[in-house]
N, C-alpha and C positions, 0 to 999 in steps of 0.2 A: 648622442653621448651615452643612453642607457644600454643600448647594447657593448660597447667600450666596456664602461665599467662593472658588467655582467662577466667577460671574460677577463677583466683582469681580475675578479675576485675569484673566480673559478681557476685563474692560475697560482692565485693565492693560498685557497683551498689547496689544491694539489701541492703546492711549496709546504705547507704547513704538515698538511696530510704525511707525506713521507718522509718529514723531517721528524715528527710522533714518532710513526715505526722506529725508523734507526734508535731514535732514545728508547725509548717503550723495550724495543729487544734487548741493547742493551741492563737497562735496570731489569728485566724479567729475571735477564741471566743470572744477573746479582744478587736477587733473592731468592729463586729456587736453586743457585749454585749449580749450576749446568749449562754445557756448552754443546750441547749432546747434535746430532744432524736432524733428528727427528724433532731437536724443540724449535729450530727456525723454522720448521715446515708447520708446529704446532701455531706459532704466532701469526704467521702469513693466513694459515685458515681464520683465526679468529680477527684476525682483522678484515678478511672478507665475507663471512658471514655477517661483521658489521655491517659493512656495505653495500651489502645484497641484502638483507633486512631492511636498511634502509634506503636502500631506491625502491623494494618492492612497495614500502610508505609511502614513499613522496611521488611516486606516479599516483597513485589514488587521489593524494589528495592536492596534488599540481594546481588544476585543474580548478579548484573550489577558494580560490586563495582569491581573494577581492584585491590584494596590494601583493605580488609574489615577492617583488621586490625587497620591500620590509620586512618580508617572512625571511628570505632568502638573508638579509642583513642580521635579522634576530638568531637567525639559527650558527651565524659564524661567531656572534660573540656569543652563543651557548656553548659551541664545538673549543671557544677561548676558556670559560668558566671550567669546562672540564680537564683541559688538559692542565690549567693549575692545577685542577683537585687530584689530578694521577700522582703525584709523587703521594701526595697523603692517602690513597686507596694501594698504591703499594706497600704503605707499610704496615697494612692490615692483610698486607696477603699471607703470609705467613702462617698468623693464625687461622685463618680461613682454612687454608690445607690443611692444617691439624684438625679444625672440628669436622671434616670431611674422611681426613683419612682412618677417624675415630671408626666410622662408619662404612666404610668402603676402602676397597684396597686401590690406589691408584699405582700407576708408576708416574716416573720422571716426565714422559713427554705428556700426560694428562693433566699430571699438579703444572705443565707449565700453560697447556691450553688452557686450564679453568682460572689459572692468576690471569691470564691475557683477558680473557671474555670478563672478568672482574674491572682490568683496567680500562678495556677497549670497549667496550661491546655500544656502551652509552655514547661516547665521541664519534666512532666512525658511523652507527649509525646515524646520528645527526650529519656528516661526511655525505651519507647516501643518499637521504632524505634532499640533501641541497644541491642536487645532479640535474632532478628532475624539474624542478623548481629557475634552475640556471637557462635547461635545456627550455622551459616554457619561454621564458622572458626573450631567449632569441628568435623562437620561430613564428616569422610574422608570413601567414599564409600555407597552403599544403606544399605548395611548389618547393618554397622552399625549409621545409622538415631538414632533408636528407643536410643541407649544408648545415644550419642550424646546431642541430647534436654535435656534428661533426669538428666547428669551430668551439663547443664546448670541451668533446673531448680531447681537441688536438691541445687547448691553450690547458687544459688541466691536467696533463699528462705532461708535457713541457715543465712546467710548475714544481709536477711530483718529479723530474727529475733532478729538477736543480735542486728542489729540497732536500734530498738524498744525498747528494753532491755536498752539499754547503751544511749539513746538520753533520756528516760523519769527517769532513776531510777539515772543514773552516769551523766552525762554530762551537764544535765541541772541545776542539785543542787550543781555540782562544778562551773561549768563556767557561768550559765546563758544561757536563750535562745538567745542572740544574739551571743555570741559567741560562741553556739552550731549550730548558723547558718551558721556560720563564718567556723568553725571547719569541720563542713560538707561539705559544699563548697568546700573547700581547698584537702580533701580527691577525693574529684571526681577531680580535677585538677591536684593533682597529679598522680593520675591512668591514668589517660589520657596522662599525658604528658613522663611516663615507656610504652603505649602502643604505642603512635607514636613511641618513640624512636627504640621499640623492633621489630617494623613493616618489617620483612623479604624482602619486596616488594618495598621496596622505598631506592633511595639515600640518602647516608647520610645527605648530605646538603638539602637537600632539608627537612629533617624529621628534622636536627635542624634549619631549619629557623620555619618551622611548630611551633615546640615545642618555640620557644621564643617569637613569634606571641601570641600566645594563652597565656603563661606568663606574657609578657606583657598588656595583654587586662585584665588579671586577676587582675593585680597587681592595675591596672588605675581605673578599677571598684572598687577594697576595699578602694585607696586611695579616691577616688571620694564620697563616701557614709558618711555623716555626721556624726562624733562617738557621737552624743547625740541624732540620729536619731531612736533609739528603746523607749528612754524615750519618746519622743514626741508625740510616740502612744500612753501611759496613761495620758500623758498633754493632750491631744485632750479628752478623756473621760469625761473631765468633764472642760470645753471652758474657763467655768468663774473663776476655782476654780485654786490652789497652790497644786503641787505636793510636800506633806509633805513625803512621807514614801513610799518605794518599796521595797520588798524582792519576793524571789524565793525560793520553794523546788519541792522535785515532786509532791507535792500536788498540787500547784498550786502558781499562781503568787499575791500577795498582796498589792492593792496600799493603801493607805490614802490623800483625798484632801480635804485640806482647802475650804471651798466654805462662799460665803459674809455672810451668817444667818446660817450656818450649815458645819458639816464636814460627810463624805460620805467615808464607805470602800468598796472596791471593789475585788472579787476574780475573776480572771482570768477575770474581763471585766467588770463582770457582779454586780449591785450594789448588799449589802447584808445588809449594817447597815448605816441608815441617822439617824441625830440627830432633826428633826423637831417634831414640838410637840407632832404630832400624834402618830409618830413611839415611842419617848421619853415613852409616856404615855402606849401603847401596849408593852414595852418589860417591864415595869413597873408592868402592871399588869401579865402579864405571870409570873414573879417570883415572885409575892406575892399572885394571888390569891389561887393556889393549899394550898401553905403553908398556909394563911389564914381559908381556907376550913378544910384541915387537924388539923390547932392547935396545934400537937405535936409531927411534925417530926422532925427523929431522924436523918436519913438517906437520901438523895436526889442525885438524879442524874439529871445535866441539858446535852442534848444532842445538840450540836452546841452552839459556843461559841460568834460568829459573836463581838459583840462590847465590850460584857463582863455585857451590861446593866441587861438581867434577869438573869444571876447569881450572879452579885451586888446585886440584890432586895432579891432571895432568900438571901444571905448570911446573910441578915439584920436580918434574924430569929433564925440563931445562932446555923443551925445543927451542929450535934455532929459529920457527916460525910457529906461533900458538893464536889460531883464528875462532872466534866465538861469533854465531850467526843468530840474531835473536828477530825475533817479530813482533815484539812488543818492546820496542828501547828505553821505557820507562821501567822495568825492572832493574837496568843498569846503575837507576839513581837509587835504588832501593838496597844494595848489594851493601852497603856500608851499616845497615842496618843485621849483616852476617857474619860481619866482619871475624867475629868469635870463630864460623866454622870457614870461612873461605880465607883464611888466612890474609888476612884484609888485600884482595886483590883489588878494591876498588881504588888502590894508592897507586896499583901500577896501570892505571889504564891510560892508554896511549903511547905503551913506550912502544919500540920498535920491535920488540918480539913478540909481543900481546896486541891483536887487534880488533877492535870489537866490530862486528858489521850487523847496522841495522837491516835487515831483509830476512820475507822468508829464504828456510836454510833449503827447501827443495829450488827455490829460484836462483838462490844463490852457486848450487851446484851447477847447475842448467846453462849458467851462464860464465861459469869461470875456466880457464883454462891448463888449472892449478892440477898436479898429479899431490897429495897426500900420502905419507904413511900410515895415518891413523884417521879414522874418520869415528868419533863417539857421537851418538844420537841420543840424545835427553830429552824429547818432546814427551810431550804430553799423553792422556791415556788414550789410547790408539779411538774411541767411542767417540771423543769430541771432536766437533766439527772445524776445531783447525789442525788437528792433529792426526789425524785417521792417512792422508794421504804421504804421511812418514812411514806408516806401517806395510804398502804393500810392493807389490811383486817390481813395477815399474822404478819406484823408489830404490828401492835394492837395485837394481841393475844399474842405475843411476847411481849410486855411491861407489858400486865397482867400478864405475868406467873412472871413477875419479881416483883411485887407489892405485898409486904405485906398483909394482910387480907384486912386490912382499908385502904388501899393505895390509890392512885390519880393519876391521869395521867392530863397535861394540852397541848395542842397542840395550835398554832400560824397557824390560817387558813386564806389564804389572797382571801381578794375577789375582787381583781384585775388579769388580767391574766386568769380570767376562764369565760367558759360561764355558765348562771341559771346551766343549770345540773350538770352541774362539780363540783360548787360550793356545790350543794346538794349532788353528789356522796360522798363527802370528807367524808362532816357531818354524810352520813345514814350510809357510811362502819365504823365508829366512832362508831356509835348511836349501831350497829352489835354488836361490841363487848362489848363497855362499854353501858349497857341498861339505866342509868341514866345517863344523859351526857345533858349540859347545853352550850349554846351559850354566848357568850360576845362581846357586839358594844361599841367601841368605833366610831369617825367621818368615819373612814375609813377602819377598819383592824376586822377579830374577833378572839374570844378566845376559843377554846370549850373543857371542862371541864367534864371527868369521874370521877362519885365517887362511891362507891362500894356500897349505896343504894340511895335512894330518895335523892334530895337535901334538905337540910334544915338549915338556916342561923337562926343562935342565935343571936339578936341583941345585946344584954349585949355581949358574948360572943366575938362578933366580935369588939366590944367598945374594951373591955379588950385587947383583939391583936394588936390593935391599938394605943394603949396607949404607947407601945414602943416606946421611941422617934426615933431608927432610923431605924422600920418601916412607922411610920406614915409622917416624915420628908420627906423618898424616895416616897410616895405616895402624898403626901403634894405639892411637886414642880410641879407635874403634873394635880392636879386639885381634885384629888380623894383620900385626905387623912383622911374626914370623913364617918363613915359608909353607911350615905342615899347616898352620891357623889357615891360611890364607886359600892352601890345595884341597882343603876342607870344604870348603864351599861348592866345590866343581858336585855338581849334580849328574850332570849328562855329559856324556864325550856324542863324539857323533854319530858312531853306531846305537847307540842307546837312546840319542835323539829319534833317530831312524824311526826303531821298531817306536815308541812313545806316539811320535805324531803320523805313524804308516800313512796309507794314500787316502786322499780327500782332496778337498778344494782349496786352491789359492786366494788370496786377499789381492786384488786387483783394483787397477782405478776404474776398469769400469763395471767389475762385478765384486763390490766392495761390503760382505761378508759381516765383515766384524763392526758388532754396533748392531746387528738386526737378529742377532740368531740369539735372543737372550733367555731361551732355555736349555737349562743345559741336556747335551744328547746322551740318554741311558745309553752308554757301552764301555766294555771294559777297555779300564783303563790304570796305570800304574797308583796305588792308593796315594802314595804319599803325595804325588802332583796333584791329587787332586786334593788333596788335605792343606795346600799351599796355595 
């Protein structure tokens, strides 16, 4: 029976083990505010230099353990004590990065490795340390070594999948991640505390004073840990502002906060939708210009739903079919929370010409067999890691095949977050596929605009479009409800694009550019772009 109960705690471990990470990445995110490709690759090292620090420990001292067992037991309800005390060492990460970056200049994917190695570093090495210790207790004789390991890391690898499985798909969209940290915790605690008990090698007494020790110390740490202490992570995101709204699924986590001139949503950390004038006015134009452009679509799909603002605008025009594709469908619930600037569209969800679909919106293309007149892309900044694959070459060819003859496509390109070339990569793998594609400045954000030949703006016509009172109304509040306000903004036609983003490289899914080139390239270039 002690080999049995060796690998079922070693699959335990691994359940537990990977079930950390998922939570652990998530909250990282949440408090350095980054979703970046480079911070999952920052977290994944620091969780393996845990683990590799701590197996090169516990081989050393495997070996010298007079009860492995019991050791092996003590170390899972240490690896329990810790991962309560992670939410409470997250919320000192924070300042942590401050007193460092007083000192040292980091960027984003370092402040997220040095918060991980702050939360991780201690648990997964104790994770490592209990490999070798697992792997002693099986191997009885040299013959058999080779099976021995083998059946440790087949059952802890098993473990760490289902943990991964059941922490991001089950656990967190029933109970929340705080009490999936709670819930994990408690599972390595009590493996620990059936492995001391079962411990061949030790006195009774002595193995339940062990085990009540360690229960104890468990019990004092959960009662110790503030129960409004996971909220105070998304209070902290934003200092000055009201935590109005928090939900959870496995898409991800969704706050809403009040702030003194503005309300601010945030998925998993990371901000997505502010209501200041600038943003007000770009999510304004993203759902009206395409529609404007077009004239007489019928059909529309907007991809990312963030506040609900540019599928209020398109709605304003009255398609016959209005499709919204989101990948995190807990911002849906939050939409009512906008109501001010989305014209409370969250009253008409469900009718027959609004349809909301939970799915990524690249899957959803992939998979439907829907021609569109308008295809408007609202994701996210092209850097983060669920959004990067809306920006390139593949994705564009992929919105084409789904656009109607006359169709449109209008994309939300930020020119914050990137450097000169990045910023021109976007546009020219754009410019690649849709050949006439036009740029839009507002103070701070652009727009850039595929149309299926030459651009060309009908002023009568555009009058006419206008004349809707509630389109011109939703354009109206932002400054740009008459046609010259509105023609004002046009930055770039597509010859002017041209020469702007001349020849260079493509943003591709498999040689994907933007996100890695974050200095910018000295060459000339048009001032005011770059001044934007």
């Amino acid at each position: 029976w002690v080999p049995v109960l060796v690998l079922t705690g070693m699959a335990v471990s691994g359940f537990a083990a990977l079930g950390y990470e998922v939570v652990w990445a998530r909250l990282l995110h949440i408090v350095n505010k980054t979703t970046t490709t480079q911070s999952f690759s920052a977290i994944l090292m620091a969780f393996l230099v845990g683990i590799g620090l701590g197996g090169a420990v516990g081989s050393r001292i495997a070996d010298r353990q007079r009860d492995p067992m019991l050791s092996f037991g003590i170390l899972e309800v240490a690896i329990g004590v810790f991962g309560l005390l992670s939410i409470l060492l997250l919320m000192g990460v924070p300042d942590y990065l401050v007193l460092l970056g007083a000192h040292f200049e980091l960027t984003s994917a370092i402040d997220l490795f040095l918060a991980a190695v702050v939360v991780m570093l201690v648990p997964t090495c104790l994770m490592g340390i209990a490999f070798p210790l697992a792997a002693k207790l099986q191997i009885v004789g040299r013959a058999r070594v080779g099976r021995g390991v083998g059946n440790v890391y087949a059952v802890n690898t098993a473990g760490a999948i289902a943990g991964a499985f059941c922490a991001g798909f089950i656990m967190i969209p029933l109970w929340g991640t705080e009490t999936t940290v709670y819930a994990l915790a408690w599972v390595n605690v009590a493996m620990g505390v059936v492995l001391v008990l079962a411990s061949p090698r030790s006195r009774r007494n002595f193995k339940l004073s062990v085990a009540g020790i360690a229960a104890a110390l468990v019990i004092v740490v959960q009662v110790a840990i503030p129960s409004n202490l996971f909220l105070q992570l998304f209070e902290r995101l934003e200092p000055n502002g009201r935590l109005l709204h928090f939900s959870e699924d496995a898409a991800g986590t969704v706050t809403v906060h009040d702030l003194p001139k503005q309300r601010s949503l945030r998925v998993n950390g990371t901000g997505e939708v502010r209501t200041d004038f600038a943003a007000l006015q770009t999510f304004r134009m993203l759902g009206n210009l395409p529609m404007l452009m077009h004239g007489d679509a019928e059909e529309v799909v907007v991809i990312a739903f963030g506040g609900g603002m540019s599928l209020a605008a398109a709605e304003t025009h009255a398609p016959e079919l209005l499709q919204c594709v989101e990948v995190v469908p807990g911002v849906f619930e939050a939409a009512k929370y906008f109501a001010k600037y989305n014209n409370s569209i969250s009253e008409r969800f469900g009718t027959s010409r609004l349809q909301l679909v939970s799915d990524d919106g690249r899957n959803h293309l992939l998979r439907t067999d829907h021609r569109y007149d308008v295809i408007i892309a609202d994701a996210t900044h092209p850097t983060t890691a669920d959004s990067w694959l809306l920006y390139t070459e593949e994705f564009y060819r992929l919105c084409k095949s789904r656009l109607d003859h006359n169709g449109i496509m209008a994309q939300w390109v930020p020119t914050h977050g990137l450097s000169v070339e990045e910023y021109r990569m976007v546009l020219r793998t754009f410019q690649t596929v849709f050949p006439h594609a036009s740029v839009w400045l507002n103070e701070i954000y652009t727009i850039i605009v595929g149309t299926p030949g030459t651009m060309r703006i009908d002023l009568q016509q555009l009058e006419k479009s206008l004349s809707r009172h509630a389109v011109r109304s939703n354009l109206a509040a932002v400054d740009i409800g008459e046609p010259l306000s509105l023609l004002s903004l046009l930055a770039l036609d597509e010859r002017a694009l041209g020469r702007y983003t001349g020849r260079g490289r493509i943003n591709t899914d498999g040689r994907a550019y933007v996100g890695y080139l974050r200095e910018a390239v000295e060459e000339e270039a048009d001032p005011r772009m770059n001044g934007s």
